[in-house]
C-alpha positions as a Python dict, from the first residue, in 0.01 Angstrom:
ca = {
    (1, 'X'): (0, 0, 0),
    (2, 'X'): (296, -49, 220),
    (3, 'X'): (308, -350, 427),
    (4, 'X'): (395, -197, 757),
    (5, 'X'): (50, -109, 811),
    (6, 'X'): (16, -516, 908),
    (7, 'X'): (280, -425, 1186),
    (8, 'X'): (126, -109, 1267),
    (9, 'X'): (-260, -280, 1373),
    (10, 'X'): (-45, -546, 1559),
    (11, 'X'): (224, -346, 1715),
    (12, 'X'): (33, -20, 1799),
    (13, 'X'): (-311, -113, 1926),
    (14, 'X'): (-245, -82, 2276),
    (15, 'X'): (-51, 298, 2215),
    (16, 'X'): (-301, 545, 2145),
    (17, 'X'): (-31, 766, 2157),
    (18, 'X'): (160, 622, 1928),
    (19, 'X'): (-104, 552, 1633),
    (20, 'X'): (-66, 873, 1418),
    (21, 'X'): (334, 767, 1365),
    (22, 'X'): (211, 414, 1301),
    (23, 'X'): (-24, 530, 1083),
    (24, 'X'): (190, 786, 910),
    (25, 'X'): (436, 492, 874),
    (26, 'X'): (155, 274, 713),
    (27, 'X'): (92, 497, 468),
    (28, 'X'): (396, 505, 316),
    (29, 'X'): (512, 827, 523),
    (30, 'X'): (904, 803, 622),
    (31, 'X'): (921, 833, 1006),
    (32, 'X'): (1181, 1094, 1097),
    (33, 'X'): (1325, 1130, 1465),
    (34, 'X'): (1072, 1137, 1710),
    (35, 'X'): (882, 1489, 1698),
    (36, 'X'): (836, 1728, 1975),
    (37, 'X'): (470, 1811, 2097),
    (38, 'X'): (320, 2093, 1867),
    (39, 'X'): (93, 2305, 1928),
    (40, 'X'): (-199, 2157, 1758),
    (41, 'X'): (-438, 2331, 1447),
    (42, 'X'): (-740, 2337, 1676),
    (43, 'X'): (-553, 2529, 2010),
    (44, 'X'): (-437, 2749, 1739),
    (45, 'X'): (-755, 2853, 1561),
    (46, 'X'): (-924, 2864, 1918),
    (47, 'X'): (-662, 3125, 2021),
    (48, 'X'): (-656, 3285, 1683),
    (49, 'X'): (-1048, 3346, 1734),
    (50, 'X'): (-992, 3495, 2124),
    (51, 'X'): (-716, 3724, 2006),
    (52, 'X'): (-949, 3840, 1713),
    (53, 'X'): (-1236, 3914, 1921),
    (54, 'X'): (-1056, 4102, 2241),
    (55, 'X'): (-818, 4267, 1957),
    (56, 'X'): (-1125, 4387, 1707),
    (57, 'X'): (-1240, 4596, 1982),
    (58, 'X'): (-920, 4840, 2013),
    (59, 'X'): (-724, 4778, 1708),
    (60, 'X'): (-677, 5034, 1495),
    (61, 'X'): (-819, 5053, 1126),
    (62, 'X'): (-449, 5092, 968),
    (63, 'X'): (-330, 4825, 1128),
    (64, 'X'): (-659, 4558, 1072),
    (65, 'X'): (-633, 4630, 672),
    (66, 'X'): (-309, 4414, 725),
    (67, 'X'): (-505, 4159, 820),
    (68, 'X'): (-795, 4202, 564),
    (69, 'X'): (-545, 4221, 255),
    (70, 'X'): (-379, 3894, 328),
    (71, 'X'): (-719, 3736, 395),
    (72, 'X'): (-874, 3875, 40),
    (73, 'X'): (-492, 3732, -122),
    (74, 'X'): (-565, 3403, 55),
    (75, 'X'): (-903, 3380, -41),
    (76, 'X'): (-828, 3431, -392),
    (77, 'X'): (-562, 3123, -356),
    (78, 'X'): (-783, 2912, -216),
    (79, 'X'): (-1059, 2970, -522),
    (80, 'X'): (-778, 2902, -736),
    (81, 'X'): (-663, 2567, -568),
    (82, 'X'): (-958, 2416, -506),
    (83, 'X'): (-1005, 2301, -889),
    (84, 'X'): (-664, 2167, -870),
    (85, 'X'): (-716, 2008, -516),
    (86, 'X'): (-1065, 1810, -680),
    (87, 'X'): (-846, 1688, -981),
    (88, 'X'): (-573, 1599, -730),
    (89, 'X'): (-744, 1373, -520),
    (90, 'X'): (-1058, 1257, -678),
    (91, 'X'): (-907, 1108, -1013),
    (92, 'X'): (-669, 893, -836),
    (93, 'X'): (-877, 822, -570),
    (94, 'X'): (-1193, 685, -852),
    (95, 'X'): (-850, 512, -992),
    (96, 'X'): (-770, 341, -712),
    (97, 'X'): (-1125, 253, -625),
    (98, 'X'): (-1116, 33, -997),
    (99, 'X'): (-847, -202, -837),
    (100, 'X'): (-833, -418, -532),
    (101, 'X'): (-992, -692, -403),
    (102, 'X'): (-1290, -744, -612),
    (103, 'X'): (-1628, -803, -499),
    (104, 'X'): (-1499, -769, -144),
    (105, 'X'): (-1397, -370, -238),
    (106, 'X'): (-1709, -302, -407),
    (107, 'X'): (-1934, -402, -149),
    (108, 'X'): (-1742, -197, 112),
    (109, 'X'): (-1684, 80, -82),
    (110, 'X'): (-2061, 55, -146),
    (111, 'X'): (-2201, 34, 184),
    (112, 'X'): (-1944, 276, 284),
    (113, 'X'): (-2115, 530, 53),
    (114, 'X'): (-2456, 467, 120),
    (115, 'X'): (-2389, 513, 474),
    (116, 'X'): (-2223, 860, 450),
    (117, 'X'): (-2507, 932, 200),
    (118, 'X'): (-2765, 816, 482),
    (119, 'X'): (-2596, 1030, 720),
    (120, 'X'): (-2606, 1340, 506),
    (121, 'X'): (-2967, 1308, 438),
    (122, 'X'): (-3062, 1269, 769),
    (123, 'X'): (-2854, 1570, 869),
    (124, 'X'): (-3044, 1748, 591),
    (125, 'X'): (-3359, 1631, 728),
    (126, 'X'): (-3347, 1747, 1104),
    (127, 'X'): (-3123, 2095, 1007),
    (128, 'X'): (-3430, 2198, 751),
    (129, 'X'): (-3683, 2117, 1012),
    (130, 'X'): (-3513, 2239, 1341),
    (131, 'X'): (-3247, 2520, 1227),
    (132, 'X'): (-3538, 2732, 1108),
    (133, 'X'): (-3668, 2776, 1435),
    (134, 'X'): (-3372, 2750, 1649),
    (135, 'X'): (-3156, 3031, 1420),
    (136, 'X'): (-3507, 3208, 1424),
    (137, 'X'): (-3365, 3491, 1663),
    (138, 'X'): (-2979, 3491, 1529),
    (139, 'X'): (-3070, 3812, 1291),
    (140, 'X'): (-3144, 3663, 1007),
    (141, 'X'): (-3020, 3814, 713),
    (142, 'X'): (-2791, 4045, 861),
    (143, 'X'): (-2418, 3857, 857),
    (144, 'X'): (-2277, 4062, 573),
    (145, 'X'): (-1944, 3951, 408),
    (146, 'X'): (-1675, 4053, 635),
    (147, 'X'): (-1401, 4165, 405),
    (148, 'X'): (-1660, 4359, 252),
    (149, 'X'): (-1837, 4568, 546),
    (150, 'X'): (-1569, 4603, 791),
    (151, 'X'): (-1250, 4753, 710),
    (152, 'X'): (-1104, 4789, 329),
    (153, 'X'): (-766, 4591, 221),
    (154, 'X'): (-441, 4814, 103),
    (155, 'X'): (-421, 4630, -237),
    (156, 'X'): (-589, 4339, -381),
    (157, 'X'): (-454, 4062, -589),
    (158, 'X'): (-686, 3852, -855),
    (159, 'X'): (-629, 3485, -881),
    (160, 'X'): (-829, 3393, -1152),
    (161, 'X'): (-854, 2941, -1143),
    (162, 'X'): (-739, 2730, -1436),
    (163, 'X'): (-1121, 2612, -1465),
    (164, 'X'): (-1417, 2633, -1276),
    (165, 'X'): (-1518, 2368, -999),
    (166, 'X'): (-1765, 2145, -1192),
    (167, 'X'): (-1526, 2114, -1465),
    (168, 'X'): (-1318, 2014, -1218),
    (169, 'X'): (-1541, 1748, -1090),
    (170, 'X'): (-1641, 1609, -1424),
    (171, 'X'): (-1281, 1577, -1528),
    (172, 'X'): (-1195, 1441, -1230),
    (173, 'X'): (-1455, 1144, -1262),
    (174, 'X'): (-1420, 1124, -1697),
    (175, 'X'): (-1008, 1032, -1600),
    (176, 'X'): (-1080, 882, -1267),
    (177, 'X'): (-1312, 628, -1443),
    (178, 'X'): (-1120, 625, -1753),
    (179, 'X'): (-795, 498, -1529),
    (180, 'X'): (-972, 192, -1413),
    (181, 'X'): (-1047, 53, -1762),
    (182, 'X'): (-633, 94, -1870),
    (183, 'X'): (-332, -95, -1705),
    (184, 'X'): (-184, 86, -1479),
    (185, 'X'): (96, 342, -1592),
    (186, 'X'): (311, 658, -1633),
    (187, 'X'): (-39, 836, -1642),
    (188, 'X'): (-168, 710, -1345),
    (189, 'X'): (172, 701, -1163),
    (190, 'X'): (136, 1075, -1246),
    (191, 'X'): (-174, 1152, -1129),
    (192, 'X'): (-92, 985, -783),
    (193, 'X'): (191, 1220, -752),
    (194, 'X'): (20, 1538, -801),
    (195, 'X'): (-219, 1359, -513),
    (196, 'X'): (105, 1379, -347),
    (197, 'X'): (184, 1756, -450),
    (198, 'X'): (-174, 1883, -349),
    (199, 'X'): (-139, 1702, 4),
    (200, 'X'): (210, 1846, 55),
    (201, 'X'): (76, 2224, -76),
    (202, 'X'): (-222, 2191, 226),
    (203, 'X'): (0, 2093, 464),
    (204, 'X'): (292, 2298, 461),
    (205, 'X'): (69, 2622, 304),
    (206, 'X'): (-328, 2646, 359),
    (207, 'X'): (-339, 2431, 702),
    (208, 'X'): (-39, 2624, 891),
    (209, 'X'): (-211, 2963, 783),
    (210, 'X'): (-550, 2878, 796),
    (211, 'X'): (-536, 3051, 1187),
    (212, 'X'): (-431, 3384, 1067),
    (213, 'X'): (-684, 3403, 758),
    (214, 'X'): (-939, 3270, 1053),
    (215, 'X'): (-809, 3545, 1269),
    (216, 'X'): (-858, 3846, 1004),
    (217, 'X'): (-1245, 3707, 962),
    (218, 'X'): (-1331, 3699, 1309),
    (219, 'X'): (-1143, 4016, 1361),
    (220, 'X'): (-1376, 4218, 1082),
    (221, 'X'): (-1698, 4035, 1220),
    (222, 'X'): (-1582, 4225, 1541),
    (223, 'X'): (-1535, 4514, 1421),
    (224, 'X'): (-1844, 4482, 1192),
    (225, 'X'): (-2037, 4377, 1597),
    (226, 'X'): (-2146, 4060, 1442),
    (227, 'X'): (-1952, 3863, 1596),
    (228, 'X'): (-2186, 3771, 1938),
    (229, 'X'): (-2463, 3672, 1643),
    (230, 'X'): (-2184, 3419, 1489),
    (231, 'X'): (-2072, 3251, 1843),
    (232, 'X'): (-2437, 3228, 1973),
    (233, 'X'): (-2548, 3062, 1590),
    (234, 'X'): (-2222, 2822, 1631),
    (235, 'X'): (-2269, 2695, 1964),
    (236, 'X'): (-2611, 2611, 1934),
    (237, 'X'): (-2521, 2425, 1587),
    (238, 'X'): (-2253, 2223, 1779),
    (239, 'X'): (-2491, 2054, 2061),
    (240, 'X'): (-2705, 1958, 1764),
    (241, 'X'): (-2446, 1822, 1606),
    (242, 'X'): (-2327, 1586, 1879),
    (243, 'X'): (-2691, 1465, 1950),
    (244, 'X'): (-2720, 1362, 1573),
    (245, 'X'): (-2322, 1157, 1583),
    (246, 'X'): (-2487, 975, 1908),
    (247, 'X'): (-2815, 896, 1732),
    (248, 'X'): (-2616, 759, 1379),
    (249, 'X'): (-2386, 578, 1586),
    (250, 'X'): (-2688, 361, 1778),
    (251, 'X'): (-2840, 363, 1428),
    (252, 'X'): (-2539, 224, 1282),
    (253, 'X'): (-2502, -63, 1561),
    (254, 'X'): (-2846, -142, 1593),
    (255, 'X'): (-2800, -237, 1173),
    (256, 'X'): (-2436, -408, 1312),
    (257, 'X'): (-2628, -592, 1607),
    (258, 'X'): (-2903, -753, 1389),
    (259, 'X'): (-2654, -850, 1132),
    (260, 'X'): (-2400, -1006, 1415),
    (261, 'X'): (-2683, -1113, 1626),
    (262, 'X'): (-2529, -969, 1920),
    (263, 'X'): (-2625, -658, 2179),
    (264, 'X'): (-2585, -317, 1966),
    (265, 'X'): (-2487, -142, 2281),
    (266, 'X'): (-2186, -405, 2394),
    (267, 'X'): (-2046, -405, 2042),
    (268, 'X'): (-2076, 46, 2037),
    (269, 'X'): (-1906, -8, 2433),
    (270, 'X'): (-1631, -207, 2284),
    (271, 'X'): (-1569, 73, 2040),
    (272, 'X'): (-1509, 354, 2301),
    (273, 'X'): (-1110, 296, 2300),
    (274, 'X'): (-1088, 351, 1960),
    (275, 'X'): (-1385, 656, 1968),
    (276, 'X'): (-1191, 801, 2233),
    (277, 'X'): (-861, 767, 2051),
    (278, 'X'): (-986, 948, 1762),
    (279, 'X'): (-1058, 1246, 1960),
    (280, 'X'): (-729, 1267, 2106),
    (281, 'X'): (-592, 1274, 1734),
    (282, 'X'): (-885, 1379, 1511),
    (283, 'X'): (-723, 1089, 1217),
    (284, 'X'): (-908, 816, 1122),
    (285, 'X'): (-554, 699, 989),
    (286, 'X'): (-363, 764, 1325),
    (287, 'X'): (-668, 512, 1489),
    (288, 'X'): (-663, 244, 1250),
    (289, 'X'): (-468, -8, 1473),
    (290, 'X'): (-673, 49, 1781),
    (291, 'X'): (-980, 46, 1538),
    (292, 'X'): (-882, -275, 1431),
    (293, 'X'): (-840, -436, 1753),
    (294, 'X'): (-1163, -308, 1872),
    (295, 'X'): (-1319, -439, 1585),
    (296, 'X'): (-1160, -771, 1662),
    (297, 'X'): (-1308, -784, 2004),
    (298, 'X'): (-1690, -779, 1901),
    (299, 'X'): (-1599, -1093, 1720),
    (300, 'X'): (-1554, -1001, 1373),
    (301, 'X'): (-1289, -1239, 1154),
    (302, 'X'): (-944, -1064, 1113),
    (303, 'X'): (-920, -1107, 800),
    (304, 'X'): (-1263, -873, 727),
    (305, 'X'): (-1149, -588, 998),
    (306, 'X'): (-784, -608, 894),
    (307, 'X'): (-951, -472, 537),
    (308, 'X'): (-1207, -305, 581),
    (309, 'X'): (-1105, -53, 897),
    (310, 'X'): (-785, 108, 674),
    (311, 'X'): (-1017, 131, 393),
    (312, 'X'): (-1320, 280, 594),
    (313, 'X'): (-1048, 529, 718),
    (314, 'X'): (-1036, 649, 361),
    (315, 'X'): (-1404, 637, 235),
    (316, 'X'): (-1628, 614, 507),
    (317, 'X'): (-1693, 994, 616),
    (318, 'X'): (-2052, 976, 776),
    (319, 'X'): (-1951, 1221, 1061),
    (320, 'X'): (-1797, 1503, 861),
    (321, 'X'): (-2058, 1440, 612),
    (322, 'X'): (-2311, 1483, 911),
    (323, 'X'): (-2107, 1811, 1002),
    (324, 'X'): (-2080, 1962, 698),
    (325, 'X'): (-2404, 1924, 602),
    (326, 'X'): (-2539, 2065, 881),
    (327, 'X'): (-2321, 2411, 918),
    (328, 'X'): (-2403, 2431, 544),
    (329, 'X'): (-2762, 2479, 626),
    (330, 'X'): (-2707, 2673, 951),
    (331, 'X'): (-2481, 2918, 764),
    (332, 'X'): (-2724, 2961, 472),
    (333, 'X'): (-2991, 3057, 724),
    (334, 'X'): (-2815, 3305, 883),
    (335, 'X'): (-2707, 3444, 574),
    (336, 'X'): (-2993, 3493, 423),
    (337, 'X'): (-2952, 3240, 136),
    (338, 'X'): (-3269, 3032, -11),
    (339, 'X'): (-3257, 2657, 110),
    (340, 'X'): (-3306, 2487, -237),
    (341, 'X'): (-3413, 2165, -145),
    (342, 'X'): (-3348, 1994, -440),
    (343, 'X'): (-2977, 2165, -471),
    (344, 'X'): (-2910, 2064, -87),
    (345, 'X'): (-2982, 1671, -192),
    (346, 'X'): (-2745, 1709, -485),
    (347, 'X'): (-2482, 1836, -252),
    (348, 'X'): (-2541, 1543, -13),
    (349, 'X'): (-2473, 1293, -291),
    (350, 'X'): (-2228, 1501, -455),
    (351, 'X'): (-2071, 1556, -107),
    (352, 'X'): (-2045, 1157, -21),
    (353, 'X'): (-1808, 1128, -346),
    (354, 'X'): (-1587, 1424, -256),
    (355, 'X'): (-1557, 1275, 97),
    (356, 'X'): (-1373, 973, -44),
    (357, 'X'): (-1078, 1173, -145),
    (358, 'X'): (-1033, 1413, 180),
    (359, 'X'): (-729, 1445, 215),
    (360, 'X'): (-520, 1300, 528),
    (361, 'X'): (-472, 1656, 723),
    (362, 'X'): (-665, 1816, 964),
    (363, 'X'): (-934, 2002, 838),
    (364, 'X'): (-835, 1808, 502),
    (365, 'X'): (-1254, 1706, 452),
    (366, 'X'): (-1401, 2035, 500),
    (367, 'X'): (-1056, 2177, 218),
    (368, 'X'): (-1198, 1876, 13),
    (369, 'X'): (-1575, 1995, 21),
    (370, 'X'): (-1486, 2386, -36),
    (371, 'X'): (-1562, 2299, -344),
    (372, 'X'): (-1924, 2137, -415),
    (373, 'X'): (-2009, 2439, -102),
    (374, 'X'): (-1931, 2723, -335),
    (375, 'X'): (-2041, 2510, -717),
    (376, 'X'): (-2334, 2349, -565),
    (377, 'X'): (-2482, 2593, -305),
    (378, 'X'): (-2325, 2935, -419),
    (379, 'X'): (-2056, 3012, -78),
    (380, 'X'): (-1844, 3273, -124),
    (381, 'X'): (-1549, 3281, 33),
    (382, 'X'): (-1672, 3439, 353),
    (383, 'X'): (-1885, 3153, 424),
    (384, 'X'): (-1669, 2865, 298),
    (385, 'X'): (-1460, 3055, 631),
    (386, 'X'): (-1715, 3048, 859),
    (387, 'X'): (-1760, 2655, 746),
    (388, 'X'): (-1348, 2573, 822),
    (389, 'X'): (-1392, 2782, 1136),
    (390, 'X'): (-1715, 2559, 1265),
    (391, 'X'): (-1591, 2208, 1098),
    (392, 'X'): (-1205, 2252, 1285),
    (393, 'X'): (-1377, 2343, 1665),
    (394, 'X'): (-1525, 1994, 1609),
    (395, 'X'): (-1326, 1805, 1411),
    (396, 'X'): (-1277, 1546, 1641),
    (397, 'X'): (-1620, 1436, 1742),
    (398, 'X'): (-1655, 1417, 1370),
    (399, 'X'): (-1363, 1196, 1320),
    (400, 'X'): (-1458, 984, 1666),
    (401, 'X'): (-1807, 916, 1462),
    (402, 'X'): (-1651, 788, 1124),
    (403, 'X'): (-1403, 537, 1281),
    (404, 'X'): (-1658, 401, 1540),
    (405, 'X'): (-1881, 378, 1217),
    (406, 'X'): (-1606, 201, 1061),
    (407, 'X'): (-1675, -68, 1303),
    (408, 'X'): (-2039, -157, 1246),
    (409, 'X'): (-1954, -161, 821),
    (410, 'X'): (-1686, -411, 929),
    (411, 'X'): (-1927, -619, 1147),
    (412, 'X'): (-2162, -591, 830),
    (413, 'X'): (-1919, -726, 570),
    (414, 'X'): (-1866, -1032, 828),
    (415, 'X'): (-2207, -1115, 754),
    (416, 'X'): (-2244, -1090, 415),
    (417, 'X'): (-1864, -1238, 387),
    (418, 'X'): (-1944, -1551, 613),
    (419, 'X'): (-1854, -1850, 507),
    (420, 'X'): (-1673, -1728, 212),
    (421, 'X'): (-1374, -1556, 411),
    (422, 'X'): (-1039, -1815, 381),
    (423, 'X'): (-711, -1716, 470),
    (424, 'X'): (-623, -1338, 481),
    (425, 'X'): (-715, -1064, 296),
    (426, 'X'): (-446, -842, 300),
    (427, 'X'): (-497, -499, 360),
    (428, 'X'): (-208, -419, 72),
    (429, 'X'): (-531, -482, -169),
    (430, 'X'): (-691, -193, 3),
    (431, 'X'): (-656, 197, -187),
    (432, 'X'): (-467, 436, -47),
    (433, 'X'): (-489, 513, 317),
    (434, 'X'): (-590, 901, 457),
    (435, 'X'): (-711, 970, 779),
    (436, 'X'): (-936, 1263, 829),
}
């Protein structure tokens, strides 16, 4: 990794507003002249979403097939990159995950895991038991595809995939694995640029028009007069949400506080910069340096939080698991689907792995889990856009929950590391850096 993410935790700690270019510039990203403000992916999906809703109700049928062809074209690219997105990221990230610092890697990377897993299952766990009940009235049944009910497109386009999605994720992990046991080479080296390639593809393609497709589904749920039955299911789905983040995160530092012997509650206050940082730029990799120095205040050695916080920023996804999970199960209510219990655990482990490789974008996590949503629990492609829609409006709580997590695995690793921590470890031993 490049060694400027050193002078990024040291230099940028006290700039919240300048962490995504530090972070960027960590990564290995060149930093070109300074950029003016845009207009960010979450203003534009909330406008996309007004306009579709006080549009659907006067716009005429001609004119909304526009709309619905380019959403059935970019539907069909998205089922065709999504293969190619799992092979992208996941083998080089299982590849990377081989190499590092040893016993020190492992044991984050396994803790890591088992927390996002934790956080999953108890998503699962409260969505099964109070979704039921609280989606009892949302008619039930009754959200029919979209593209299907509302208006018909001009022309349609198949996009068949190169291979199916769990082909995709057991040749991701038979090459991923397979990387680790071989010296690093032109293979690997080529693998981490199509990593490259796929990032590039959802930044400059699916994230800019991710707004418009958004805009053509709301706009057909208007037109099809579901759309009061989607905002009401949504809004009660977010408050649940944030009450389960603030319940992991007291979970999470009562397990730091025992292991620290300290007050849970001082070490989650000390965290707020950084919790409130990551709201402001919904990227674990844009908070790292004010992670870090947060992290340093509730007395944890430098040398642990200078490693683990850029490497939780990768794998450590326990609040987008926690979202994810939990629209999954919303959405399949309202839908009508059957909540297979045993299939929603398999996603929840299967969705911990797939976390490690999100991609550094916004919205990259919920891109990254399109596919174990449609393999594992059968979304089509109208409900793997209801599930961008509802991840992106709260993105940033989601984000604010993994890097504050990030914080209690580092406080962790200081206790099991005690005593055995000399010198530095440098965070250069550490995979490959994406924010989320």
């Amino acid at each position: 990794m490049n060694s400027n993410l050193d002078s990024a935790v040291d230099s940028a700690a006290e700039d919240p507003a300048a962490a995504r270019g530090a972070a960027d510039s960590a990564a290995g990203t060149p930093s070109a002249a300074p950029r003016r403000p845009r207009f960010g992916l979450l203003p534009r999906i909330l406008v996309a979403i007004v306009l579709a809703i006080g549009l659907g109700l006067v716009m005429p049928e001609s004119i909304a097939r526009v709309f619905t062809t380019f959403n059935g074209i970019f539907s069909g690219f998205l089922g065709f990159l999504i293969p190619l997105i799992i092979v992208g990221l996941v083998t080089p990230a299982i590849a990377e995950l081989g190499r590092g610092a040893g016993k020190m890697l492992a044991a984050t990377t396994g803790i890591a895991y088992l927390s996002t897993v934790l956080c999953g299952l108890f998503a699962l766990g409260i969505s099964l038991v109070l979704l039921p009940r609280m989606l009892d009235g949302a008619s039930i049944g009754t959200l029919e595809n979209p593209e299907d009910s509302a208006i018909a497109t001009y022309f349609d386009i198949e996009i068949p995939p190169v291979f199916d999605v769990m082909t995709a994720l057991v040749l991701s992990f038979c090459l991923g694995i397979g990387l680790t046991l071989v010296k690093k080479g032109a293979l690997q080296e080529s693998f981490e640029q199509l990593r490259t390639i796929i990032v590039r593809i959802i930044e400059a393609m699916i994230v800019p028009l991710l707004p418009l497709y958004i805009f053509g589904m709301f706009l057909g749920l208007t037109m099809n007069g579901q759309i009061w039955t989607v905002i009401g299911t949504f809004l009660a789905v977010v408050l649940l949400v944030f009450a389960m983040t603030v319940v992991v995160l007291l979970a999470q530092y009562g397990v730091a506080g025992l292991a620290m012997g300290k007050n849970p509650l001082r070490m989650l206050g000390r965290m707020l910069p950084a919790y409130m940082t990551a709201l402001g730029t919904s990227s674990s990799a844009a908070t790292i340096p004010v992670t870090v120095e947060c992290t340093k205040r509730n007395g944890i050695p430098d040398a642990i939080a200078d490693f683990v916080i850029p490497l939780g920023a990768t794998i450590h996804l326990a609040g987008s698991t926690l979202k994810i999970t939990t629209f999954a199960v919303a959405i399949m209510i309202v839908t009508g689907m059957e909540l297979n219990v045993p299939a929603l655990l398999g996603f929840v482990f299967m969705l911990g792995i797939v976390m490690i490789a999100a991609p550094g974008v916004p919205g990259g996590a919920i891109m990254a889990a399109a596919g174990v949503l449609s393999s594992i629990l059968g979304f089509d492609e109208a409900a793997v856009g209801l599930m961008i829609a509802a991840y992106i409006a709260i993105d940033s709580f989601g984000t604010a929950t993994n890097v504050t997590g990030d914080g209690a695995i580092a406080a962790v690793m200081g206790r099991l590391s005690r005593g055995r921590v000399s010198g530095d470890l440098s965070v250069d031993e550490a995979p490959h850096v994406q924010g989320v």
